[in-house]
Structure formats: C-alpha cells, structure tokens
VMD Tcl script that draws the C-alpha trace (Angstrom):
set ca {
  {-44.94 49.25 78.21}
  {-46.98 52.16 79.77}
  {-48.09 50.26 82.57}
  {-44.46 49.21 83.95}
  {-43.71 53.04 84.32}
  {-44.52 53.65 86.98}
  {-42.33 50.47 88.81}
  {-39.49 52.27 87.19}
  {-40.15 55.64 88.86}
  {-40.86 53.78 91.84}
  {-38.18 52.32 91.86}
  {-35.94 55.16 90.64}
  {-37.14 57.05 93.54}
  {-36.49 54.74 96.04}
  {-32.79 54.05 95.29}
  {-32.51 57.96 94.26}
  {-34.56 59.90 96.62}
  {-32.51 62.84 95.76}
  {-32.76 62.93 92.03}
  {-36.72 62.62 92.85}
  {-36.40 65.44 94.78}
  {-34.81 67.63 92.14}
  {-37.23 66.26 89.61}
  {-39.92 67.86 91.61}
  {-38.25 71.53 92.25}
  {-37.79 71.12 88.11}
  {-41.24 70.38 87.35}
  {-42.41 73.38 90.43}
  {-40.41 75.82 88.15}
  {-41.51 74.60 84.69}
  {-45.50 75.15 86.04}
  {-43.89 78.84 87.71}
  {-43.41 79.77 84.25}
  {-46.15 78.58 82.73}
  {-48.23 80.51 85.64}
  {-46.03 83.50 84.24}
  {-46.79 83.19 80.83}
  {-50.37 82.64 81.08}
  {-50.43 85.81 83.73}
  {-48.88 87.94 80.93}
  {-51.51 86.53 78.53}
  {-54.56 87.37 81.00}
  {-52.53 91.00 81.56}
  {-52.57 91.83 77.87}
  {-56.45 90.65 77.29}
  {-57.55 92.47 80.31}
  {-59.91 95.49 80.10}
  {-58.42 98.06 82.96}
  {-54.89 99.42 83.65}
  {-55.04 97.98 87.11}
  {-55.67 94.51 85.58}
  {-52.80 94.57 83.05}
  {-50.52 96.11 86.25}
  {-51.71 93.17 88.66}
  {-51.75 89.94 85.94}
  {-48.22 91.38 85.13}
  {-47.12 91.60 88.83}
  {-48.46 88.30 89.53}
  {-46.28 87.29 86.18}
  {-43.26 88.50 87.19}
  {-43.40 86.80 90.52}
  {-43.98 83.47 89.34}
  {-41.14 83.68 86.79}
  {-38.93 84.94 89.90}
  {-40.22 81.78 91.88}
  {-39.21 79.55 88.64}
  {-35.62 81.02 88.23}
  {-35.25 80.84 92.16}
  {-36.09 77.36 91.96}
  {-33.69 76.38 89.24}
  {-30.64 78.43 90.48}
  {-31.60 77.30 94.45}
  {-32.77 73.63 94.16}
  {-32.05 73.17 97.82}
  {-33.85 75.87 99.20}
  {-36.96 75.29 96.71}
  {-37.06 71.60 98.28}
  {-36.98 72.92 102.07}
  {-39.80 75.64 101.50}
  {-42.15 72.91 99.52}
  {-41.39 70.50 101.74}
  {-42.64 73.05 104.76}
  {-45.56 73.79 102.10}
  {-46.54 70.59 102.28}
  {-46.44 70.27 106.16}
  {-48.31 73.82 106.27}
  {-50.95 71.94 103.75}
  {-51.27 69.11 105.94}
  {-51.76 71.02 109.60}
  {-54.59 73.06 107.75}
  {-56.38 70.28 105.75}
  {-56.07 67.97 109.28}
  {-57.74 70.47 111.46}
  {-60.55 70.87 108.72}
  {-61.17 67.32 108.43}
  {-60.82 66.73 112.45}
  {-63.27 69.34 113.04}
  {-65.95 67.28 110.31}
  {-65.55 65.07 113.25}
  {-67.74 67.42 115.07}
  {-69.78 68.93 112.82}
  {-70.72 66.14 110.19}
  {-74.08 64.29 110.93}
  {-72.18 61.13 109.65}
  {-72.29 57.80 111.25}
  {-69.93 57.26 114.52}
  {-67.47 54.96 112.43}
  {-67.42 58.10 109.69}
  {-66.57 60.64 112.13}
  {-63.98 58.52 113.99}
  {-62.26 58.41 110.30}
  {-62.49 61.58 110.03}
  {-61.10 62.52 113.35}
  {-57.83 59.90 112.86}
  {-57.90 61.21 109.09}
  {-56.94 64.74 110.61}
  {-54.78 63.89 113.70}
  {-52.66 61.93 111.39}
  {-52.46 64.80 109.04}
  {-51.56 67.25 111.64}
  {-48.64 65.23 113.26}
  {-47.66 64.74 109.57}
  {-47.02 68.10 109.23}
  {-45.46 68.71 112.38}
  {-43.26 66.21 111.35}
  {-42.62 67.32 108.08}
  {-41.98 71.09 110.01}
  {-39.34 69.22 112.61}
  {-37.39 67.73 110.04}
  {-37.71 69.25 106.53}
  {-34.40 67.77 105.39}
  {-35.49 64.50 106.16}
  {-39.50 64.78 104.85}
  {-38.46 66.50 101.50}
  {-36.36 62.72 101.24}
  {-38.99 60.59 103.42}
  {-41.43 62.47 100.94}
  {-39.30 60.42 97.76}
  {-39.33 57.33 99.51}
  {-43.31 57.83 99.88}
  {-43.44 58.73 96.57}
  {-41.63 55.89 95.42}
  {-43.46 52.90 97.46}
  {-46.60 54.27 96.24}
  {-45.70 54.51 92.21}
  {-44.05 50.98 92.64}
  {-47.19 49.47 94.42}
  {-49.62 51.37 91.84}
  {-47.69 49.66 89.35}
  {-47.30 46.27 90.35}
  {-50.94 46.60 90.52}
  {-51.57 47.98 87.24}
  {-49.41 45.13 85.93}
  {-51.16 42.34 87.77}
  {-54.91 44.03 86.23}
  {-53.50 44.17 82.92}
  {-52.58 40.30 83.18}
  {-55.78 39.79 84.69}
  {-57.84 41.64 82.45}
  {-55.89 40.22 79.31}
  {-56.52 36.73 80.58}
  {-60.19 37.33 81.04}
  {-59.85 38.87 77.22}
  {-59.28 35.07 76.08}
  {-61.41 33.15 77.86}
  {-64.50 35.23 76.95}
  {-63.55 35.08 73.23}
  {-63.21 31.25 73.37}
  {-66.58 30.77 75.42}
  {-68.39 33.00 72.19}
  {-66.20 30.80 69.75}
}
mol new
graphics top color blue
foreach p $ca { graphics top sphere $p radius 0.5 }
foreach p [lrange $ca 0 end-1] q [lrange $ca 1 end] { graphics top cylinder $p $q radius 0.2 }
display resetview
C-alpha cells in the first residue's frame, strides 16, 4: 500500500495543481512554526541577553511568515515560487562556472555547463511567469511522484518475483 502513494499524489497533483499548491504554502507554514518554536527554545537555553533577544526575534518572524502564509495563500505561492526561480539563477551560475573551473573530463564540464544554463533560464522563467510556474511547478511535481511510483511498483513486483524463485531454487 505504501508504494502506490505516491501514483496517488501524482496523480492528485496533476488533475489538482491548485490544491498541490496550497498543500505546499500549508506545509511552508507548519515548518515556519516549528522554526519559531525551536527559536524560542534556543532563546531560552542561551547564555547572553543578546542571544535570548536575537533567537526570539528570529522566532517571532518565522511565526509572522507562518500566519502570513495561512491567512495569504496566494501571495505565499507567488513569493516561493520567485524563491525558487531566485534558487535556480544562483545554483545555475555556480554549477556553469564548475564548467570553468573543475579539472573534470570535457563530457563532465559540458554537463555541468547545460546543468546551469538550464537552471538559469528556469528561473527566468519561473521570474516571467510566477502564476504559471507556482502551477507548472504542480504539474512537475506530479509527473515526477507518478513516474517514481510506477517505478517503485514495477521494483516491488520485480523484487517479489525474484523473492520466489530464489526460495524454490534452495527448496
């Protein structure tokens, strides 16, 4: 049963995009509390007033990013979704410049190089159009989880099958 989940969240968000999307601003401001409780935790076991002051700062903000994100689901969805391009302009300039500087093989540093351009006009993409990539982002999602578990499913059988005909060729 655990290895058909995730062909049911692929497929859920395929044909939902937008419930995925929500899903995701929920589960953003359920770990922004958690950051905010374990803050307040590290404020109260800390040694120095400016310690306590900062942990409970940095508290305080992530519970304001939690309740922002459950009272604004919207916005939350258009600022991760720019996160994410922002995350994927940095990390492809890092990895196109290991083009340059790694002392890998040519056919590792061409990777590399596509590796980062790709990530880099993902982002701008993702910048262009956050509406859309916050929902392409779903659809990803979704395609992914349903391929990872028709795979899982297919190992499982495979596996299972194997099971049996090693016990009957020790039998």
């Amino acid at each position: 049963m655990a290895r058909s989940a995730p062909v049911a969240v692929g497929i859920v968000a395929i044909v939902w995009p937008g419930v995925t999307i929500l899903a995701v601003v929920i589960i953003f401001a359920i770990a922004a509390f958690g950051a905010g409780i374990s803050e307040a935790g590290r404020a109260f076991s800390g040694d120095g007033a400016g310690s306590v002051i900062g942990h409970l700062l940095l508290g305080l903000l992530d519970v304001t990013a939690g309740v922002v994100a459950i009272a604004w689901p919207g916005i939350t969805a258009y600022v991760l979704t720019i996160w994410i391009g922002a995350w994927a302009v940095v990390s492809g300039i890092g990895e196109f410049a290991m083009t340059f500087a790694s002392k890998e093989t040519a056919g590792k540093r061409a990777l590399f190089g596509l590796g980062g351009l790709l990530a880099v006009a993902f982002g701008v993409v993702l910048f262009a159009r956050p509406d859309l990539g916050a929902v392409s982002l779903a659809e990803i999602f979704g395609l992914f989880s349903l391929a990872y578990g028709i795979s899982s499913l297919v190992l499982a059988a495979t596996t299972r099958d194997t099971g049996i005909a090693l016990s009957r060729a020790a039998a």
